[in-house]
C-alpha positions as CSV (number, residue, x, y, z in Angstrom):
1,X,87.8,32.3,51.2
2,X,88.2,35.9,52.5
3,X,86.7,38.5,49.9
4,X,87.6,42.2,50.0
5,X,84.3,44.4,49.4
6,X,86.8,47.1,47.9
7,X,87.5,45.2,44.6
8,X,90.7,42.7,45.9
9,X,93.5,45.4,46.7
10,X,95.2,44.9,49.7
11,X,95.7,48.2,51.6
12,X,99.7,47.1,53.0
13,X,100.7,50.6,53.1
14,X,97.7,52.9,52.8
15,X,97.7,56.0,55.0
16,X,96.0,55.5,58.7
17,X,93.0,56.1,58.4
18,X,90.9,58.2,60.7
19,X,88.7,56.5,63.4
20,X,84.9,56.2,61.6
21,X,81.4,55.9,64.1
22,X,80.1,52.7,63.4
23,X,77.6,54.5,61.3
24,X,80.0,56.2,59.2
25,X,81.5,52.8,58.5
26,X,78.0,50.8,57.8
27,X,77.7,53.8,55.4
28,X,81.3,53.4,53.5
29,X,81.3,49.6,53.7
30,X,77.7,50.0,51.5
31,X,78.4,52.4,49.3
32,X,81.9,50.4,48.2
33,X,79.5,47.3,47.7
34,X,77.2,50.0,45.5
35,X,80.1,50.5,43.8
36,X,81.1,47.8,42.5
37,X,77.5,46.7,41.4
38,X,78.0,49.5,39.3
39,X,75.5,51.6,41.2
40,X,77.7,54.6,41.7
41,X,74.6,56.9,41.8
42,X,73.4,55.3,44.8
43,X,76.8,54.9,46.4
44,X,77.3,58.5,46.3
45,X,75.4,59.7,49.2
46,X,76.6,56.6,51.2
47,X,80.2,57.3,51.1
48,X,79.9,61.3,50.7
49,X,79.4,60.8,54.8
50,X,82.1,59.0,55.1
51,X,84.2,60.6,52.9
52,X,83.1,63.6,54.6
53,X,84.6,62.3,58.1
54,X,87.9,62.5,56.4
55,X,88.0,58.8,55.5
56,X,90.5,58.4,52.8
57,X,89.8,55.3,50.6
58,X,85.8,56.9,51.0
59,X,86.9,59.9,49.3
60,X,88.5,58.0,47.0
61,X,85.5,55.6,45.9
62,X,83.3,58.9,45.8
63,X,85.3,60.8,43.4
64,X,85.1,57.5,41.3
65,X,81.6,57.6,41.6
66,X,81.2,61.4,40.7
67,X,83.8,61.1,37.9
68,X,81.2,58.1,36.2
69,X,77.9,59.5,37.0
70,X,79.4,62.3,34.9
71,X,81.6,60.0,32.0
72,X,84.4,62.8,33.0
73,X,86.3,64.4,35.9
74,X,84.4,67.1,36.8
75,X,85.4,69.8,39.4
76,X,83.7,68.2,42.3
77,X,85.3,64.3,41.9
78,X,88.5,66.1,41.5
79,X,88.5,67.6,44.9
80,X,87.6,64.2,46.4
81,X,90.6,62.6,44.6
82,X,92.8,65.8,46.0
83,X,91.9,65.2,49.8
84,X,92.4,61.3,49.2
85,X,95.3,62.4,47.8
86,X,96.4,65.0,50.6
87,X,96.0,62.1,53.1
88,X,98.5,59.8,50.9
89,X,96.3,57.8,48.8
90,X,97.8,56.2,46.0
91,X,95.6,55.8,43.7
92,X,94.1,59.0,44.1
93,X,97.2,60.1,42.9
94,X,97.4,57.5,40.3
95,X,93.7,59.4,38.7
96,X,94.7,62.9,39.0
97,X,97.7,62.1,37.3
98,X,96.1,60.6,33.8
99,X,94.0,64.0,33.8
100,X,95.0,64.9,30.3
101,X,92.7,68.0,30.0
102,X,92.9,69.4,33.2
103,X,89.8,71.3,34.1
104,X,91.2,74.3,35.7
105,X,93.6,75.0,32.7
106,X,90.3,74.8,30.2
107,X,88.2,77.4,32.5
108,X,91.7,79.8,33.3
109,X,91.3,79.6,36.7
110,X,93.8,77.1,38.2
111,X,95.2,78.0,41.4
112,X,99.1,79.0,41.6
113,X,100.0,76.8,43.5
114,X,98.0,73.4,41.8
115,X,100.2,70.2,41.4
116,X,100.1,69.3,37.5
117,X,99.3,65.7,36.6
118,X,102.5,64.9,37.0
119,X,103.6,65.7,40.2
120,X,100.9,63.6,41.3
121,X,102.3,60.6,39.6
122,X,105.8,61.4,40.6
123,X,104.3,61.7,43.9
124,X,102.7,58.6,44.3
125,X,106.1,56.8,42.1
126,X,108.0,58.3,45.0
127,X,105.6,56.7,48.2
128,X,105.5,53.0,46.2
129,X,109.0,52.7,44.1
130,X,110.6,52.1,47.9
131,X,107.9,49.7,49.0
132,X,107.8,47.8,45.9
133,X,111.5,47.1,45.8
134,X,111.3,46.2,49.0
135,X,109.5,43.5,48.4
136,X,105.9,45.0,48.8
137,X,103.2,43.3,45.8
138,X,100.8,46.3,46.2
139,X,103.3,48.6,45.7
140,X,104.8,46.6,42.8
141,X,101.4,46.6,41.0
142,X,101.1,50.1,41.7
143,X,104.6,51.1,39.9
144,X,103.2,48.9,36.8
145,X,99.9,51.4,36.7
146,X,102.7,54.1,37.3
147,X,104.8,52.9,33.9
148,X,103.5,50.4,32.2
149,X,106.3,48.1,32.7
150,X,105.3,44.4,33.1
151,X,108.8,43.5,34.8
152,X,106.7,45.4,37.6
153,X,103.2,43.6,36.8
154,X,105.5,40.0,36.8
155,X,106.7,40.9,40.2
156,X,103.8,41.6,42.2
157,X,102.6,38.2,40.4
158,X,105.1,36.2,42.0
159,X,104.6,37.9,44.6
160,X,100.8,36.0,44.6
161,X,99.1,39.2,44.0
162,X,95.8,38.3,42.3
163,X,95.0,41.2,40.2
164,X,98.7,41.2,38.8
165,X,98.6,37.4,37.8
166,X,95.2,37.9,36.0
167,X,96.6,41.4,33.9
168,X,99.5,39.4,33.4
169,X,98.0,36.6,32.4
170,X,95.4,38.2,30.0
171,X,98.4,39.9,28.4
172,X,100.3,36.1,27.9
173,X,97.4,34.5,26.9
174,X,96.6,37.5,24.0
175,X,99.5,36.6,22.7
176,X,102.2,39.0,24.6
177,X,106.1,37.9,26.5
178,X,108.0,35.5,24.4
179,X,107.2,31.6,25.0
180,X,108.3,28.4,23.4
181,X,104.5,27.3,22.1
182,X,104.1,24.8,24.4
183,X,105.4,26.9,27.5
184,X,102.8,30.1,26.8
185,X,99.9,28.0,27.9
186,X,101.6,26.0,30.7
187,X,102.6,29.6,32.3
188,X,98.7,30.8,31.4
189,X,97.3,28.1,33.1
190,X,99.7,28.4,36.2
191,X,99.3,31.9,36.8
192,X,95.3,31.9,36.3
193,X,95.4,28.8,38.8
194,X,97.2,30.5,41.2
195,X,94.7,33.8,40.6
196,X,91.7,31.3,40.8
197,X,92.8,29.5,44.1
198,X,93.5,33.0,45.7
199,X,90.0,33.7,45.8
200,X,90.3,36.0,42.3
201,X,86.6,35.1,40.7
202,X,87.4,36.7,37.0
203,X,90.7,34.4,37.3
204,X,88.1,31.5,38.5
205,X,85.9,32.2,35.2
206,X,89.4,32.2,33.1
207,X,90.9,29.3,34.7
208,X,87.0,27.4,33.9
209,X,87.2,28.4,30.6
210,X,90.6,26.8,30.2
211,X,89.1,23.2,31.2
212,X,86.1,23.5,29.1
213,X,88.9,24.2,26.1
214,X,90.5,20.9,27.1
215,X,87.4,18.9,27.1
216,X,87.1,19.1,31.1
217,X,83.6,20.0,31.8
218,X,83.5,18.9,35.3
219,X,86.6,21.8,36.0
220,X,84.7,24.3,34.0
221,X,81.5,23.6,36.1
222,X,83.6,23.4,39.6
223,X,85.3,27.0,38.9
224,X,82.0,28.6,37.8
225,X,80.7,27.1,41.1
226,X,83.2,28.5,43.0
227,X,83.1,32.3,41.4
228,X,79.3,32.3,41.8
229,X,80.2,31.4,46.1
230,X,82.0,34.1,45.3
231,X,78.8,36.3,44.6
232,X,80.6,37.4,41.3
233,X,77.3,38.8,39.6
234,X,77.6,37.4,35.9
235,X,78.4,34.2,37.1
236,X,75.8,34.2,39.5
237,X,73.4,34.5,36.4
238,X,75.1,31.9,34.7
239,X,75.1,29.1,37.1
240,X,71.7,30.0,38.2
241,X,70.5,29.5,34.3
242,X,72.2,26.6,34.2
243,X,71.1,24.8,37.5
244,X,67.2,25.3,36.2
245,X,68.5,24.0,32.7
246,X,67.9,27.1,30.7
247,X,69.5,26.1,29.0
248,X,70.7,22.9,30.0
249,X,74.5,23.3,28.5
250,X,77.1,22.4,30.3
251,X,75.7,19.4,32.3
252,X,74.6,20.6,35.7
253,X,72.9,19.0,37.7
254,X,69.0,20.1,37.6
255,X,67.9,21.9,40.9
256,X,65.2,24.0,39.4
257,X,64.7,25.9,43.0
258,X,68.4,26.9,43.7
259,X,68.8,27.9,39.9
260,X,65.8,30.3,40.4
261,X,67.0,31.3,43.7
262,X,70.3,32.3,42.4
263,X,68.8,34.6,39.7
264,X,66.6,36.1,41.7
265,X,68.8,37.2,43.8
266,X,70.2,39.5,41.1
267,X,66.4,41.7,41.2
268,X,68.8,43.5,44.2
269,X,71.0,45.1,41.7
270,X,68.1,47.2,40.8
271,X,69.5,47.5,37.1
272,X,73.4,47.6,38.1
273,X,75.6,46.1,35.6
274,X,72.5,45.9,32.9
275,X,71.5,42.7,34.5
276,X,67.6,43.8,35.1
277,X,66.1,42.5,31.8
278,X,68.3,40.0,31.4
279,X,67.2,38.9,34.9
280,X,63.5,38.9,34.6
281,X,63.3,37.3,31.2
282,X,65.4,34.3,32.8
283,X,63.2,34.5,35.9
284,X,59.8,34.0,33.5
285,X,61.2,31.2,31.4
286,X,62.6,29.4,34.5
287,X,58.8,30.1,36.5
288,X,57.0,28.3,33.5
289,X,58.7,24.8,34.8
290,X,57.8,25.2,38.3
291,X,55.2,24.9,41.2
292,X,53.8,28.0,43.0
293,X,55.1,25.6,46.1
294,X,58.9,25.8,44.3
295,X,58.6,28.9,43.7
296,X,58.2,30.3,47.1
297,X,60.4,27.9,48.2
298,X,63.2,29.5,46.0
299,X,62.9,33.3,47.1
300,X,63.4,32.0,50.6
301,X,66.3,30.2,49.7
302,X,67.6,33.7,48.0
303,X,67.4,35.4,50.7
304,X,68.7,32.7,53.0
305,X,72.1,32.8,50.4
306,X,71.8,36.4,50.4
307,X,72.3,35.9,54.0
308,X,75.6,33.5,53.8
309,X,77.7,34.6,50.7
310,X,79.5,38.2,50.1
311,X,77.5,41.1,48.1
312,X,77.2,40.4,44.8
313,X,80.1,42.0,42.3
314,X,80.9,42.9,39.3
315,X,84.4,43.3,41.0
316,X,85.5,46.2,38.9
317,X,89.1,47.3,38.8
318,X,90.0,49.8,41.8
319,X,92.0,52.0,39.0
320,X,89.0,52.2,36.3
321,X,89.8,54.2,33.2
């Protein structure tokens, strides 16, 4: 299973971008997996070099990070989303376009020859409507963030594009489309299996929850199994608590020192995603069942799945509001 450290978008059409040094790139690929362990403070000073270099989707993940350090898009984030922008980026163009308040037009000092909000979405309609009737799924998922249409959001589905099936099947399963009773669930459970087995881990979480609903523990535990090889973050947590049976709810089997392991491995968010007190107060209750002998034997086996699995994520979506 092939994960993508910059949160499960495909990059079909993206611009070229320019050639990076091998340190540039260490230095984007980290501050993307900063990212999206919610650490954008730390990621910024990561991909400001890249994003510096001219790299595209780096200036793209640092004005993301600048625009939620500061809960608003504030002058400097707004020049990174212009040069990602400039060199084609699509969603770039997708966040200066919801700018409702643009900040120039507040301070009376916007340059004469600015694009508004929405030449940037007409931009970026005018780059993916093309590609996405021609078959593209990116492109088709973009042109549902463009207008809100879900014929666009079914299409890249079919199209086995992960992030569409889950939207679209968050939006069935809440109760939106028009099904026969019986067919609402049967085209839920399809589309979040087809998510799941693409390697989507909030679609493996969904799909789980779907067994447990039917009375199908051993599903549930198998997909929260495979989101937590996954290294999705919250379900790391969960099947580590539930390996070292605190609590003991869903019938794991007991492996006191892979439970802990698991867990532990969280201390390297560092606070990211709230986890840290959550974390050590798991950590404490699942130390007072254990050896000093287990327990050292479980912080080498963190690091040693540290080693093997993807960074941990929270796998936010690329397009965050």
């Amino acid at each position: 299973m092939k994960l993508h450290i910059a949160g499960f978008l495909l990059v079909a059409f993206a611009p070229a971008a320019l050639a990076l040094s091998d340190s540039e790139l260490a230095m984007k690929s980290r501050g993307i997996i900063l990212y999206n362990q919610f650490k954008a403070v730390s990621a910024t000073p990561l991909l400001r070099i890249a994003a510096e270099a001219g790299d595209h989707e780096a200036q793209y993940y640092l004005a993301e990070s600048l625009r939620q350090k500061n809960s608003y898009m504030n002058p400097e984030a707004k020049k990174w989303y212009e040069m990602a922008a400039t060199q084609g980026d699509l969603y770039a163009m997708i966040q200066l376009g919801r700018v409702k308040n643009d900040l120039c037009k507040l301070s009376e000092d916007c340059p004469a020859t600015e694009k508004k909000p929405s030449d940037w979405l007409n931009q970026a309609s005018s780059i993916a409507q093309p590609k996405a009737e021609d078959g593209n799924a990116e492109a088709m998922y973009i042109m549902y963030e463009l207008t809100l249409d879900t014929t666009w959001l079914e299409k890249a589905a079919a199209k086995n594009h992960q992030i569409s099936q889950y939207l679209l099947t968050r939006s069935y399963h809440q109760g939106d489309g028009f099904f026969l009773p019986w067919k609402r669930s049967e085209v839920v459970e399809n589309l979040f299996k087809a998510s799941a087995e693409g390697g989507y881990p909030p679609s493996m979480m969904e799909y789980g929850a779907l067994f447990y609903e039917k009375g199908d523990i051993e599903g549930f535990r198998h997909w929260n199994e495979q989101a937590a090889l996954a290294s999705y973050a919250t379900t790391v947590y969960g099947y580590g608590s539930d390996l070292a049976h605190e609590p003991d709810t869903y019938g794991f089997p007991f492996d006191v020192v892979k439970g802990y392991a698991l867990v532990y491995t969280l201390k390297e968010l560092d606070g990211g995603g709230g986890l840290q007190e959550r974390v050590e107060s798991k950590l404490a209750k699942i130390e007072a069942k254990m050896t000093a002998e287990q327990i050292e034997a479980a912080k080498k086996f963190s690091q040693e799945w540290a080693a093997s699995h993807p960074p941990l994520s929270f796998f936010p979506d690329k397009l965050s509001r």
